[in-house]
Backbone as JSON Lines, residues from 0, in Angstrom:
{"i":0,"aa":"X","n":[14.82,-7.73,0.74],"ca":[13.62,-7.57,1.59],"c":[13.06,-6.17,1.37]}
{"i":1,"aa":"X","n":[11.64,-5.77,0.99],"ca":[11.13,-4.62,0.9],"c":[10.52,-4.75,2.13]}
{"i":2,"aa":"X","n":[10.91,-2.74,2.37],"ca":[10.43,-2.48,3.9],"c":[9.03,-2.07,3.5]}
{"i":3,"aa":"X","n":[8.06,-2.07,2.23],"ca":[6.69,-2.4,2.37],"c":[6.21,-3.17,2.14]}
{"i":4,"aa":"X","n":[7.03,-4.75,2.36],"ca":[6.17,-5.75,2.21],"c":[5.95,-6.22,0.72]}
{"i":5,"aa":"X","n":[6.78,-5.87,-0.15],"ca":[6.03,-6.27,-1.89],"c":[6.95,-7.63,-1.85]}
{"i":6,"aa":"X","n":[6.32,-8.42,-2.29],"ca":[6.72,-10.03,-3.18],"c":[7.91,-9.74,-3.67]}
{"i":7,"aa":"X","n":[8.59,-11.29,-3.44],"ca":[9.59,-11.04,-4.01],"c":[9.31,-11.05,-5.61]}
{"i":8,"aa":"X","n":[8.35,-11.84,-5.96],"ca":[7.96,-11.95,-7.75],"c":[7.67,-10.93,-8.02]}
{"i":9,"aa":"X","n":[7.84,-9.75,-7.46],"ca":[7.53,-8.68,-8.27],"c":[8.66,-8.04,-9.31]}
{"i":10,"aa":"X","n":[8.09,-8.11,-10.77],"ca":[8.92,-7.7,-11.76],"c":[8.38,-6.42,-12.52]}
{"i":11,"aa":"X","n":[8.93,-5.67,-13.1],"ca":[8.54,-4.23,-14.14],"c":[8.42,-5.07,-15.3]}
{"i":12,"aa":"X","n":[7.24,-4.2,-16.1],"ca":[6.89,-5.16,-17.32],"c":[6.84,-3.5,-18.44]}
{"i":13,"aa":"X","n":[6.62,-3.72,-19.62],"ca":[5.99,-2.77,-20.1],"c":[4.63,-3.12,-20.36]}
{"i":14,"aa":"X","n":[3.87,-2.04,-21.09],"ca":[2.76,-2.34,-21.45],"c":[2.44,-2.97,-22.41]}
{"i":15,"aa":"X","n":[3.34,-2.84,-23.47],"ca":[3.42,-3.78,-24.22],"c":[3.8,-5.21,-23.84]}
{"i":16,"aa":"X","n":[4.29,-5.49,-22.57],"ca":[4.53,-7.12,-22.18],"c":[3.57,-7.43,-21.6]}
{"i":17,"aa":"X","n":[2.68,-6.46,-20.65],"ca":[1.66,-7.14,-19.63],"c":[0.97,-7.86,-20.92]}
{"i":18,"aa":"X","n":[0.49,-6.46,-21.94],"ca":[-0.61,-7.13,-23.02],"c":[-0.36,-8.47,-23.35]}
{"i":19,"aa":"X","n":[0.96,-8.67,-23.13],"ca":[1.38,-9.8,-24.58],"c":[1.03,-10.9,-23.12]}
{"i":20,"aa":"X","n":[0.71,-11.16,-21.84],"ca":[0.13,-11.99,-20.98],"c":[-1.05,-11.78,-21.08]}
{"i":21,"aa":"X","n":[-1.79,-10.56,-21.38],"ca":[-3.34,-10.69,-21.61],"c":[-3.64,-11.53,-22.57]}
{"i":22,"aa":"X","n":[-2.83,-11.38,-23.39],"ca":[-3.2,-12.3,-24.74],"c":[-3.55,-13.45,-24.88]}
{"i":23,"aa":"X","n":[-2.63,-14.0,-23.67],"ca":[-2.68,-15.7,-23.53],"c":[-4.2,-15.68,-23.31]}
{"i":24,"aa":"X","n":[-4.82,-14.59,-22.53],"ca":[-6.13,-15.2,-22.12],"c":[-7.34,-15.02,-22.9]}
{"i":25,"aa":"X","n":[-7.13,-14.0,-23.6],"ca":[-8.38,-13.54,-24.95],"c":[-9.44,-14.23,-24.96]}
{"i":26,"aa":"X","n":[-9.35,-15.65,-25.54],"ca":[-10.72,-16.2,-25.42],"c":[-11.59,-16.78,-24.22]}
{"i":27,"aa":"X","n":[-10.52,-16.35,-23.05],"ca":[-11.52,-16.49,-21.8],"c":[-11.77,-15.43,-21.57]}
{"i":28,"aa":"X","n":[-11.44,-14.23,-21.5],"ca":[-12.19,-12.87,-20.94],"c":[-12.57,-12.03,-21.7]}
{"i":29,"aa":"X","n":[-13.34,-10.83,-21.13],"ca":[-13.96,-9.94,-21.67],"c":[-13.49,-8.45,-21.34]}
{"i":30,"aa":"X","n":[-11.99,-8.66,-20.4],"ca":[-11.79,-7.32,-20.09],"c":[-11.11,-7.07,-19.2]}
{"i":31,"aa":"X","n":[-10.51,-6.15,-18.76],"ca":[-9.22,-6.47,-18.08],"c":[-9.52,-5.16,-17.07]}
{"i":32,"aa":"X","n":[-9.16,-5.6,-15.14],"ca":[-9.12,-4.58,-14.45],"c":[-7.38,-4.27,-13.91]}
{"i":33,"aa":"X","n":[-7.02,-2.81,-13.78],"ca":[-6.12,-2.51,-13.16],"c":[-6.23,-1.78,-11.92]}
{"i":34,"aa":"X","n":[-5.57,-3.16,-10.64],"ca":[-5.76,-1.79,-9.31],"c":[-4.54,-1.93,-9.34]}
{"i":35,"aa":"X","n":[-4.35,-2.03,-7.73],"ca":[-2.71,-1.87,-7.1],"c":[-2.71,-2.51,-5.81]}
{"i":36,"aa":"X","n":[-2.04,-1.26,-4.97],"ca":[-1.92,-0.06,-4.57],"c":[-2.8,1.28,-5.5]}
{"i":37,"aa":"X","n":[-2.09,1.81,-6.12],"ca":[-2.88,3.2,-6.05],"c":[-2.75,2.81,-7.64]}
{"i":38,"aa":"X","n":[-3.2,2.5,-8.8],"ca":[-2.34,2.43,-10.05],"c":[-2.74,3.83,-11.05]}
{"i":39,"aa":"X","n":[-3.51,5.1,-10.3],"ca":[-2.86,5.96,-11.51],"c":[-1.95,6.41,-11.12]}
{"i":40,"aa":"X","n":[-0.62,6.2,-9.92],"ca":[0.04,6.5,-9.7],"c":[1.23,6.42,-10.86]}
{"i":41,"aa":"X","n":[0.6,5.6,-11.81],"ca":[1.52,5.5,-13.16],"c":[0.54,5.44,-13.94]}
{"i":42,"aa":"X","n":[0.2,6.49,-14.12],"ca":[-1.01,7.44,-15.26],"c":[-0.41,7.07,-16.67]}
{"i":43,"aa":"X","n":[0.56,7.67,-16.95],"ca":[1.0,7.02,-18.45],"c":[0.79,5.73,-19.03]}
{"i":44,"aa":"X","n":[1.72,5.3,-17.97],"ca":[1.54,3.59,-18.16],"c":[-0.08,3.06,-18.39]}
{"i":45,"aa":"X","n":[-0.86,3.44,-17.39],"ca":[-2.32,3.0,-17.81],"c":[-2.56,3.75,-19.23]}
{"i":46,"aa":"X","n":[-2.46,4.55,-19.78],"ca":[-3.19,4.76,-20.87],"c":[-2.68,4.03,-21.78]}
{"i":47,"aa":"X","n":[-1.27,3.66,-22.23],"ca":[-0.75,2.92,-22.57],"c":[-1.14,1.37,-23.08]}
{"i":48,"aa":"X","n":[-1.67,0.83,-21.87],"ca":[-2.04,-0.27,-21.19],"c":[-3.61,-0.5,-21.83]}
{"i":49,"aa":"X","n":[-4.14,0.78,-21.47],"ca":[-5.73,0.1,-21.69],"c":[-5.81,0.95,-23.01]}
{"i":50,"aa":"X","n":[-4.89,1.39,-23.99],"ca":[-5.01,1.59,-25.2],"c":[-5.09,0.85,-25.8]}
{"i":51,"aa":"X","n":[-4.01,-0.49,-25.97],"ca":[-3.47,-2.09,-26.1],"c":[-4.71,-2.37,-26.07]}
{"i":52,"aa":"X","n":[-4.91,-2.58,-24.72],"ca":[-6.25,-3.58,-24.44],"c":[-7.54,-3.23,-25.19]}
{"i":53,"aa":"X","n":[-8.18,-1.65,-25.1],"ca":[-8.92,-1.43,-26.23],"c":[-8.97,-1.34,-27.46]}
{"i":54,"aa":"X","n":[-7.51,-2.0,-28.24],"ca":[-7.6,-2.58,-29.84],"c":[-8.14,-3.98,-29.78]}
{"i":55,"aa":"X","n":[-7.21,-4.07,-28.53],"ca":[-7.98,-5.94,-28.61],"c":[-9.37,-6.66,-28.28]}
{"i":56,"aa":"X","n":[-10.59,-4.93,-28.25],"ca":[-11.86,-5.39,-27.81],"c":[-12.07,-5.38,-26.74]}
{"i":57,"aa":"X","n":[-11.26,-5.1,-25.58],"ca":[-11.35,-5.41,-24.34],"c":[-12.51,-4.72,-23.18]}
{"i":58,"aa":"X","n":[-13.15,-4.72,-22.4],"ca":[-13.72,-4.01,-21.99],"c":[-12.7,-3.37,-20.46]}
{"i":59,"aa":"X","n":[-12.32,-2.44,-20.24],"ca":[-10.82,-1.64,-19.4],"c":[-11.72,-1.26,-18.23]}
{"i":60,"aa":"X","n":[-11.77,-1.81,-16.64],"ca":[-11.58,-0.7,-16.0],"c":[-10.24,-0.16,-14.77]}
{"i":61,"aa":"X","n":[-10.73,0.43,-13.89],"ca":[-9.51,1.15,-13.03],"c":[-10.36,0.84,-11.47]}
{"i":62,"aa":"X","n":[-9.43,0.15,-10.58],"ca":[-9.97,0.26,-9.54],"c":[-9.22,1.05,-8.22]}
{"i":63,"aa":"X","n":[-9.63,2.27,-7.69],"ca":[-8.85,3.11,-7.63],"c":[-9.72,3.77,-6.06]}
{"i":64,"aa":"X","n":[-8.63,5.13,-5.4],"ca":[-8.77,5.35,-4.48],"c":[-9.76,6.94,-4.55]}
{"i":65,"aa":"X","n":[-9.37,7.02,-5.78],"ca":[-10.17,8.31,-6.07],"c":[-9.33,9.73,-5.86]}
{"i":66,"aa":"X","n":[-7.87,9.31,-5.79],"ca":[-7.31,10.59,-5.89],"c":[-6.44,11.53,-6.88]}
{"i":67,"aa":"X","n":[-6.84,10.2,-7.77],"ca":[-6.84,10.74,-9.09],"c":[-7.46,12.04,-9.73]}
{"i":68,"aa":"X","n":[-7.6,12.94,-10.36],"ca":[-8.48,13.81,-11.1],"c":[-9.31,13.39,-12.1]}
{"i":69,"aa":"X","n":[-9.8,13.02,-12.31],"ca":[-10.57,12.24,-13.48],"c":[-11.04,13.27,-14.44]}
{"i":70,"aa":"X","n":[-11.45,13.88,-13.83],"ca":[-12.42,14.92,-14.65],"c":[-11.46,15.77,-15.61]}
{"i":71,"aa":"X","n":[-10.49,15.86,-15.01],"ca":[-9.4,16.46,-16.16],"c":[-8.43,15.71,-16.38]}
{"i":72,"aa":"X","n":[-9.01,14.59,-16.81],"ca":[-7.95,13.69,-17.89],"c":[-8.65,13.03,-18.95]}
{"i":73,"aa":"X","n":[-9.17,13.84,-19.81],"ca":[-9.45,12.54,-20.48],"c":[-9.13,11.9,-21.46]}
{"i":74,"aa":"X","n":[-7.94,11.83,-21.95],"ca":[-6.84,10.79,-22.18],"c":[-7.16,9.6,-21.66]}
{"i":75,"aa":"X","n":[-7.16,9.53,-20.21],"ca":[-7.26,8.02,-19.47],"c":[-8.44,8.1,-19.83]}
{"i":76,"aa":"X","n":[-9.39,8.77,-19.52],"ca":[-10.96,8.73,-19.38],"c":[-11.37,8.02,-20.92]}
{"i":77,"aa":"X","n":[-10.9,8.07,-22.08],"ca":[-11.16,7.47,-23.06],"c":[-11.26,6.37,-23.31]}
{"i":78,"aa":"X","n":[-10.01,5.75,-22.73],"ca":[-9.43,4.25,-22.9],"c":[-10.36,3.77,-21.15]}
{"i":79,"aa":"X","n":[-10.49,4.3,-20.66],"ca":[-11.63,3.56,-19.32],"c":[-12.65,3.7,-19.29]}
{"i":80,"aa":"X","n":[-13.32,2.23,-19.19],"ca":[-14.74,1.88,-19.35],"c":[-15.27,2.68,-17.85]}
{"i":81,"aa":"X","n":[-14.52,2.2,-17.26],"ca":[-15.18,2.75,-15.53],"c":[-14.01,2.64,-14.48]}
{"i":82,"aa":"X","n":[-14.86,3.53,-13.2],"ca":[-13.62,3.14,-12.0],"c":[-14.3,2.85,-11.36]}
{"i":83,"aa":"X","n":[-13.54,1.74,-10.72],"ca":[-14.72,1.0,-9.09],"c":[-13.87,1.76,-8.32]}
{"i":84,"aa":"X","n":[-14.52,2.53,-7.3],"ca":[-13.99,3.6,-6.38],"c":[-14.18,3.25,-5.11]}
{"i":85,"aa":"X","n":[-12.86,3.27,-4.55],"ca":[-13.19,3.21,-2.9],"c":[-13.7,4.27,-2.11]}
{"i":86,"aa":"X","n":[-14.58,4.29,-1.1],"ca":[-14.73,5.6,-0.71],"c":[-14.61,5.18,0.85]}
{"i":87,"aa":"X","n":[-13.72,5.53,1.5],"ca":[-12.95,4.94,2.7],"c":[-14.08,5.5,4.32]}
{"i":88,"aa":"X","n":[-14.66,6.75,3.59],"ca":[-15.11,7.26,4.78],"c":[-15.31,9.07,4.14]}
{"i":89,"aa":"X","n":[-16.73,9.65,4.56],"ca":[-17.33,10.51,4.01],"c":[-17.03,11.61,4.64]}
{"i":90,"aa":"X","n":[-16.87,11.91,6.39],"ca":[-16.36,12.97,6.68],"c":[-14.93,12.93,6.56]}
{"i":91,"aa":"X","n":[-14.48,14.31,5.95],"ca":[-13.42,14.8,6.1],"c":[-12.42,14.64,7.23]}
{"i":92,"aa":"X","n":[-12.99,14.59,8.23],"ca":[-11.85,14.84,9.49],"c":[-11.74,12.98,9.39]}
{"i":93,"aa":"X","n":[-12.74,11.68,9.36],"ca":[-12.57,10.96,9.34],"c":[-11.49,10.35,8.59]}
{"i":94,"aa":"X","n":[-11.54,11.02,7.22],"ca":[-11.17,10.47,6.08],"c":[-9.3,10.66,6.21]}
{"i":95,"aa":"X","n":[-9.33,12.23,6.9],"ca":[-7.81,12.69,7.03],"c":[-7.41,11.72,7.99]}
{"i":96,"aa":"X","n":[-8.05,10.89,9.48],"ca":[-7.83,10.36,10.44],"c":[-7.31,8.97,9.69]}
{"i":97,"aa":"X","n":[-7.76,8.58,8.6],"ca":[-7.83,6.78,8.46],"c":[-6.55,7.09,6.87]}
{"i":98,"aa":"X","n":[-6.81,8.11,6.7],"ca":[-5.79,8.13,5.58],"c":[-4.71,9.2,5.31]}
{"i":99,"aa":"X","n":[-4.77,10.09,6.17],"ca":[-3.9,11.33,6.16],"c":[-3.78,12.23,5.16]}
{"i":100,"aa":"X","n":[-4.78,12.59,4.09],"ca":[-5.28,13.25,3.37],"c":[-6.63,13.37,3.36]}
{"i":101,"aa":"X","n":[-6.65,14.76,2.6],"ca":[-8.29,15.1,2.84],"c":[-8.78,14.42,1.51]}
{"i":102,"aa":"X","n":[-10.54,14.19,1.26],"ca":[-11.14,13.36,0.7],"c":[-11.99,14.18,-0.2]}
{"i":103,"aa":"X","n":[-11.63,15.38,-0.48],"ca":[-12.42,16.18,-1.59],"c":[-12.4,15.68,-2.65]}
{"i":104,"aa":"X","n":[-11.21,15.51,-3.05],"ca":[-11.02,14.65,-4.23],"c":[-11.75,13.41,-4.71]}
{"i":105,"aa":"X","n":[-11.65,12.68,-3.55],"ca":[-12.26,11.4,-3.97],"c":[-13.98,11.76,-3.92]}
{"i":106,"aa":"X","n":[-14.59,12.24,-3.13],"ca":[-15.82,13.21,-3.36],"c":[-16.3,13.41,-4.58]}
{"i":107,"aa":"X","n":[-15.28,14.72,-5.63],"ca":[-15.38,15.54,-6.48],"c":[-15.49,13.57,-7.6]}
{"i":108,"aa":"X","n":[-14.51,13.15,-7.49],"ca":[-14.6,12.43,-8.25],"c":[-15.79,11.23,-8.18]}
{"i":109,"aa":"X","n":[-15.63,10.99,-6.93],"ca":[-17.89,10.47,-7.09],"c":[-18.61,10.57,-7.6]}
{"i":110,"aa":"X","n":[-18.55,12.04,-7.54],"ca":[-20.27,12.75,-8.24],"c":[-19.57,12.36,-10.0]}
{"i":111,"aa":"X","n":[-18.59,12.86,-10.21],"ca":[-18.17,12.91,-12.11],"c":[-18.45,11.6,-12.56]}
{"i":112,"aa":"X","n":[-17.76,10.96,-11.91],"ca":[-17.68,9.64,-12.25],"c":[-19.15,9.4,-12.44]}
{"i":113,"aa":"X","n":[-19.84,9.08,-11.26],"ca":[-21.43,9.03,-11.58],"c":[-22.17,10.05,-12.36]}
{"i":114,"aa":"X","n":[-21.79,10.75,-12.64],"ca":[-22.98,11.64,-13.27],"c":[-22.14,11.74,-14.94]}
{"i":115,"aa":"X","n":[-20.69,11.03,-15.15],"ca":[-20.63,11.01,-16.4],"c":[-21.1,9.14,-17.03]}
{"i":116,"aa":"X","n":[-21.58,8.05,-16.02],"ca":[-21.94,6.98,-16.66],"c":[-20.33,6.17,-16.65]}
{"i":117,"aa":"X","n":[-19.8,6.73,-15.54],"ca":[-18.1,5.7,-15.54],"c":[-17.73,5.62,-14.11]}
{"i":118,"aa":"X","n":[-19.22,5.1,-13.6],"ca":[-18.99,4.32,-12.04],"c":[-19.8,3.31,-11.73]}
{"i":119,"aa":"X","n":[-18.91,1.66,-12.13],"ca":[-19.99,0.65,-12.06],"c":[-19.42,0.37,-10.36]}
{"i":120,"aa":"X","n":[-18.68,0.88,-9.92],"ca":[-18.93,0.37,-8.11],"c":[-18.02,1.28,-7.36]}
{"i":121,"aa":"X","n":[-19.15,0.87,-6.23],"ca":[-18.54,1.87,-4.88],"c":[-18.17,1.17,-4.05]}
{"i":122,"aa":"X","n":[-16.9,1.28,-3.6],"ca":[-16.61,0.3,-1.87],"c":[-16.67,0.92,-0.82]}
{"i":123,"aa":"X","n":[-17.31,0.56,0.08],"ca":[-16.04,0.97,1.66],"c":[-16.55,-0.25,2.0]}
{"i":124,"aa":"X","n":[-15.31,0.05,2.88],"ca":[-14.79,-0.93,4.17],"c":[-15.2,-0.69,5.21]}
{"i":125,"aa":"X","n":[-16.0,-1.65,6.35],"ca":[-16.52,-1.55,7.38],"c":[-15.94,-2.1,8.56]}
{"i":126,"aa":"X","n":[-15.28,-0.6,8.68],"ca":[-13.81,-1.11,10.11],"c":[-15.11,-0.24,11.73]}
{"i":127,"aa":"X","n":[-16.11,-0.71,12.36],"ca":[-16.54,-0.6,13.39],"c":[-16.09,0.37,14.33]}
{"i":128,"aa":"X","n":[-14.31,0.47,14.3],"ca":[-13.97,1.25,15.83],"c":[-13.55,2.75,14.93]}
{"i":129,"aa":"X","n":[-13.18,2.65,13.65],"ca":[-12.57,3.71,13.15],"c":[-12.94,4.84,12.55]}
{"i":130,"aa":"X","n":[-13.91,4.66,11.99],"ca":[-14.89,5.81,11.13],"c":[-16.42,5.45,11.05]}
{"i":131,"aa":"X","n":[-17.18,6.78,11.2],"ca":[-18.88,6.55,10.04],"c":[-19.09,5.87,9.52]}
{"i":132,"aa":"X","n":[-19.06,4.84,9.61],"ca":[-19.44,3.78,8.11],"c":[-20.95,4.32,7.76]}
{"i":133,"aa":"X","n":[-21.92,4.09,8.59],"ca":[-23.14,4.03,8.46],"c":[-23.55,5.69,7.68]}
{"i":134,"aa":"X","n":[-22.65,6.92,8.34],"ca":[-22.88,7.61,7.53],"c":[-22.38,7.88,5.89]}
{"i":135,"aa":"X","n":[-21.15,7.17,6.11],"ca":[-20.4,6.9,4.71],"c":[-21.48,6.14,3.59]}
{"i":136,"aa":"X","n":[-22.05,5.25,4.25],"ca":[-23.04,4.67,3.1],"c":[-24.19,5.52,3.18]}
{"i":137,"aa":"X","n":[-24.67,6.03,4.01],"ca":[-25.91,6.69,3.88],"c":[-25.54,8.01,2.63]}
{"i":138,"aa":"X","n":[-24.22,8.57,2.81],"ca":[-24.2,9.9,2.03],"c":[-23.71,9.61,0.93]}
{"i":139,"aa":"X","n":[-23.44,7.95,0.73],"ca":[-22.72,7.97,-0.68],"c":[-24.12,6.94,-1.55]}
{"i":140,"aa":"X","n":[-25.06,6.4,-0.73],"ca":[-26.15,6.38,-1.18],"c":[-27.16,7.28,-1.96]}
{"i":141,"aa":"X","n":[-27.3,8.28,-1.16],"ca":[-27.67,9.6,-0.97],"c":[-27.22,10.23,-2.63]}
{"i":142,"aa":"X","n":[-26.08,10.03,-2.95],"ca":[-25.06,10.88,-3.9],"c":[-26.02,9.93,-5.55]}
{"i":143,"aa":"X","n":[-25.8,8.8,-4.99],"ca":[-26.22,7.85,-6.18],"c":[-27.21,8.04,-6.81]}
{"i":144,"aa":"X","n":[-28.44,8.31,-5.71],"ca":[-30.01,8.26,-5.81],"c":[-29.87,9.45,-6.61]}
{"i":145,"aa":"X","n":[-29.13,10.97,-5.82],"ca":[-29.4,12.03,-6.44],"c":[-29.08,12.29,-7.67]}
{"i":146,"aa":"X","n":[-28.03,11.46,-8.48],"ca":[-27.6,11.31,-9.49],"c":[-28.3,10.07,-10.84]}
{"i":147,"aa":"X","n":[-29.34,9.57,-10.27],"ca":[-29.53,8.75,-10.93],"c":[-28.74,7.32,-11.14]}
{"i":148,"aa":"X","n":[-27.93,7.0,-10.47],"ca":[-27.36,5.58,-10.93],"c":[-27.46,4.9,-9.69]}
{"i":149,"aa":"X","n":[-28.96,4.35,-9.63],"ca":[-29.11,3.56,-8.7],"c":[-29.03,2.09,-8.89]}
{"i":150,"aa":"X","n":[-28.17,1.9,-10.37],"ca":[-28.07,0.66,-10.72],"c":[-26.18,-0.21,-10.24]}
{"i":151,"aa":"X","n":[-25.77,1.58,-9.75],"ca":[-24.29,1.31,-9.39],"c":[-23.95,0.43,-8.22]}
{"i":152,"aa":"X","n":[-23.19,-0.74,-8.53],"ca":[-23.04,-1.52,-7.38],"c":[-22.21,-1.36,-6.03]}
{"i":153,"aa":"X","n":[-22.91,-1.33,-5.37],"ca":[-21.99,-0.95,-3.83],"c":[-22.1,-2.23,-2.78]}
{"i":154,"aa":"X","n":[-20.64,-2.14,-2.72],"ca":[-19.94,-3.22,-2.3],"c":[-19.66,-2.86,-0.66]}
{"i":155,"aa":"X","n":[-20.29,-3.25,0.05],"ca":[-20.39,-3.44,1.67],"c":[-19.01,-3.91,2.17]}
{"i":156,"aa":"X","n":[-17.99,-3.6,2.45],"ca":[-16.82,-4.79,2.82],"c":[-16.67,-5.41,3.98]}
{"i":157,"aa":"X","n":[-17.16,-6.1,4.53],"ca":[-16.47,-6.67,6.06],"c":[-15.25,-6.6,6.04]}
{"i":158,"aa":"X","n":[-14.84,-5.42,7.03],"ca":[-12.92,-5.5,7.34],"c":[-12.5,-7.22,8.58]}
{"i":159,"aa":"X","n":[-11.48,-8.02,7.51],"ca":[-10.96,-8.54,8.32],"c":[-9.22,-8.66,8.81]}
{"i":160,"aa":"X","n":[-9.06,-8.68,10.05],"ca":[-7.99,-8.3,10.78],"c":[-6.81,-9.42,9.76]}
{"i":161,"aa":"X","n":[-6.65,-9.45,9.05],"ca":[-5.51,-10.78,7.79],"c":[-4.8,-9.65,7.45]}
{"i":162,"aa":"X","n":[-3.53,-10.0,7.25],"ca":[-3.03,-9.34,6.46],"c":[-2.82,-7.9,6.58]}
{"i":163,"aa":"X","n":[-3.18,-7.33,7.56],"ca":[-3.14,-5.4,7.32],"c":[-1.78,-5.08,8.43]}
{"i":164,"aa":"X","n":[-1.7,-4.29,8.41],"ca":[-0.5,-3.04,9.2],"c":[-0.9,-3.03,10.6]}
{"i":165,"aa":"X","n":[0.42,-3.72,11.34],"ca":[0.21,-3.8,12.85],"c":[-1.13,-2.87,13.25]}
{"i":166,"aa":"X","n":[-0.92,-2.11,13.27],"ca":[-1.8,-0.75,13.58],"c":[-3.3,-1.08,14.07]}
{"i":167,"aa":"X","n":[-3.8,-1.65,12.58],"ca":[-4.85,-1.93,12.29],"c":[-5.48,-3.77,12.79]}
{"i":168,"aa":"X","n":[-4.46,-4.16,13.65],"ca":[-4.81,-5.48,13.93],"c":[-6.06,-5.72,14.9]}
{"i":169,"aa":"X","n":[-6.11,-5.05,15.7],"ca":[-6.83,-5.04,16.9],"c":[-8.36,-4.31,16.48]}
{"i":170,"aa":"X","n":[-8.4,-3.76,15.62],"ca":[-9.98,-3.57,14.93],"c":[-10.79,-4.76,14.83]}
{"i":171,"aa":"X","n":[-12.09,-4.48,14.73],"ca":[-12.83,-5.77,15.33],"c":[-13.54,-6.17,13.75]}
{"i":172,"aa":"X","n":[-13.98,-7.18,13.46],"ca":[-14.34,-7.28,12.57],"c":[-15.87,-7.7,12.77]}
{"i":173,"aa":"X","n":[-16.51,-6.8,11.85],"ca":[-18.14,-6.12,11.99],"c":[-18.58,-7.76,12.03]}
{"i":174,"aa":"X","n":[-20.05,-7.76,12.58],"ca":[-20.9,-8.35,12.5],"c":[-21.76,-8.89,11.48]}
{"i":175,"aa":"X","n":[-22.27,-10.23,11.33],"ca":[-23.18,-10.03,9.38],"c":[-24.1,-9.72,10.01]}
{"i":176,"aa":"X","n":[-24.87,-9.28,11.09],"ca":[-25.73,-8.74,11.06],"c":[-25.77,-7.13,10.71]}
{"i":177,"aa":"X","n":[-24.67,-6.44,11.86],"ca":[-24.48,-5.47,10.83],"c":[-23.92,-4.9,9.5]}
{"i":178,"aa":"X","n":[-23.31,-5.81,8.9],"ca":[-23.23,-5.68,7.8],"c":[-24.49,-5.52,6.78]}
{"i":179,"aa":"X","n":[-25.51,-6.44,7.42],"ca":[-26.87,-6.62,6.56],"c":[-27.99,-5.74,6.75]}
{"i":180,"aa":"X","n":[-27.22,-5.21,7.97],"ca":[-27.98,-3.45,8.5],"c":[-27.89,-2.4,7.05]}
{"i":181,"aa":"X","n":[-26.5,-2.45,7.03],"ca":[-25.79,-1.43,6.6],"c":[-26.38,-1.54,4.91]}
{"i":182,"aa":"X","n":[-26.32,-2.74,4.82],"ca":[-26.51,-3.69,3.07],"c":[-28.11,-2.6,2.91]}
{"i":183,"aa":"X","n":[-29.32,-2.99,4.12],"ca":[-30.24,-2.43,4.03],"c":[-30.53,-0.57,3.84]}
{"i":184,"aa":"X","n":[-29.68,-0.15,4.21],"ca":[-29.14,1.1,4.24],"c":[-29.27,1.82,2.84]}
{"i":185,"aa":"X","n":[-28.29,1.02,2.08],"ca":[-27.89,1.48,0.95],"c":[-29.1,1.35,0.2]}
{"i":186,"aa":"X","n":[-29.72,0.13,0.61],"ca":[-31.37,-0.44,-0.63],"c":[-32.84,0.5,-0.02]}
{"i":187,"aa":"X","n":[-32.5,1.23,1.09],"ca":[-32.84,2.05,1.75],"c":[-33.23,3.09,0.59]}
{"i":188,"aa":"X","n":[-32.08,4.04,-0.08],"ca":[-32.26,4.91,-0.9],"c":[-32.36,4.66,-2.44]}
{"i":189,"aa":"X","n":[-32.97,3.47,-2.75],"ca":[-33.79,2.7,-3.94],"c":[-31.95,2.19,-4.41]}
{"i":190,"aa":"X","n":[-31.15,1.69,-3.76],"ca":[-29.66,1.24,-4.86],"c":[-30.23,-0.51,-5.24]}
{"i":191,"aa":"X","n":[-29.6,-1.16,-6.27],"ca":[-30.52,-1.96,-6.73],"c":[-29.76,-3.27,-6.64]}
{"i":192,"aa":"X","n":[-28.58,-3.06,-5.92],"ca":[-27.32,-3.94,-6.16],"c":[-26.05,-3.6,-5.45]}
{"i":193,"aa":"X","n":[-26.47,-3.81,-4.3],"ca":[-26.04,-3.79,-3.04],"c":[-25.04,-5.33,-2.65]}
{"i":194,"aa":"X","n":[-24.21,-5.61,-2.45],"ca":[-23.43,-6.73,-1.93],"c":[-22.35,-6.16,-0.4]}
{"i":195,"aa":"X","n":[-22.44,-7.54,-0.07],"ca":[-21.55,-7.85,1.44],"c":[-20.52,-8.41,0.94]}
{"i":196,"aa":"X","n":[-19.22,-8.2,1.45],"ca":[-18.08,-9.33,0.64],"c":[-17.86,-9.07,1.87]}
């Protein structure tokens, strides 16, 4: 029994084995994403991974929390097409409140990411009782426009109470109306591709 909850099917592979399961699929896809949990938490391993995958044509990205360094790696940065980035919540004190680290990082890595052409999406999650959302999208709107990639897709999330950490049960799960507030928000500062999930 894992005291965080991981599957029991969970097995260690190398990178050379995941590939050799990508393989099976080749002529159905076009490209392969790695999240997690956190997955540059095994930085090697990804370069590894989407080295493989970029002999085989693949198009690689990383879907990630942003506390990675990006900007000074680019090793990984070579072998990755892009990172879809979560951005949990824009003020600082929020960000330390919902995640217990500060969010410079994931910040610093916003703007790079966007302003180097290796950020096809932005998330947050729209938890109502817990953080800014509305300012979270307004300033990470804001970031996009000022940068030019108003073609980057930002992904609206409705938080629902399934599946998460006692903690977090009793959070309410947003409204589609406000969700379609918020959707407007983002198309607000010209973004061109805006979604609700």
């Amino acid at each position: 029994h894992c005291p965080n909850g991981s599957s029991p099917r969970t097995r260690f592979l190398t990178a050379e084995e995941v590939m050799a399961e990508v393989r099976k699929n080749l002529p159905f896809i076009r490209g392969i994403t790695v999240s997690g949990g956190e997955c540059t938490l095994w930085r090697d391993f990804l370069v590894e991974l989407l080295t493989l995958a970029k002999a085989e044509g693949l198009h690689t990205l990383l879907d990630s929390n942003g506390t990675h360094d990006f900007s000074a790696d680019p090793e990984l940065m070579a072998v990755t097409d892009g990172v879809m980035l979560d951005v949990k919540a824009w003020d600082p004190e929020d960000h330390k409140r919902v995640t217990g680290v500060d969010n410079s990082m994931v910040l610093r890595n916003l703007r790079w990411l966007a302003e180097n052409g290796k950020l096809p999406e932005v998330r947050t999650v729209v938890v109502p009782e817990l953080f800014d959302y509305e300012g979270t999208i307004r300033s990470v709107s804001r970031l996009l426009k000022d940068t030019g990639r108003l073609d980057t897709r930002y992904k609206v999330i409705c938080y629902r109470p399934m599946g998460v950490r006692a903690e977090y049960k009793a959070f309410q799960q947003p409204s589609q109306a406000l969700l379609q507030h918020l959707a407007g928000v983002a198309e607000s500062y010209g973004l061109t591709d805006v979604v609700i999930i």
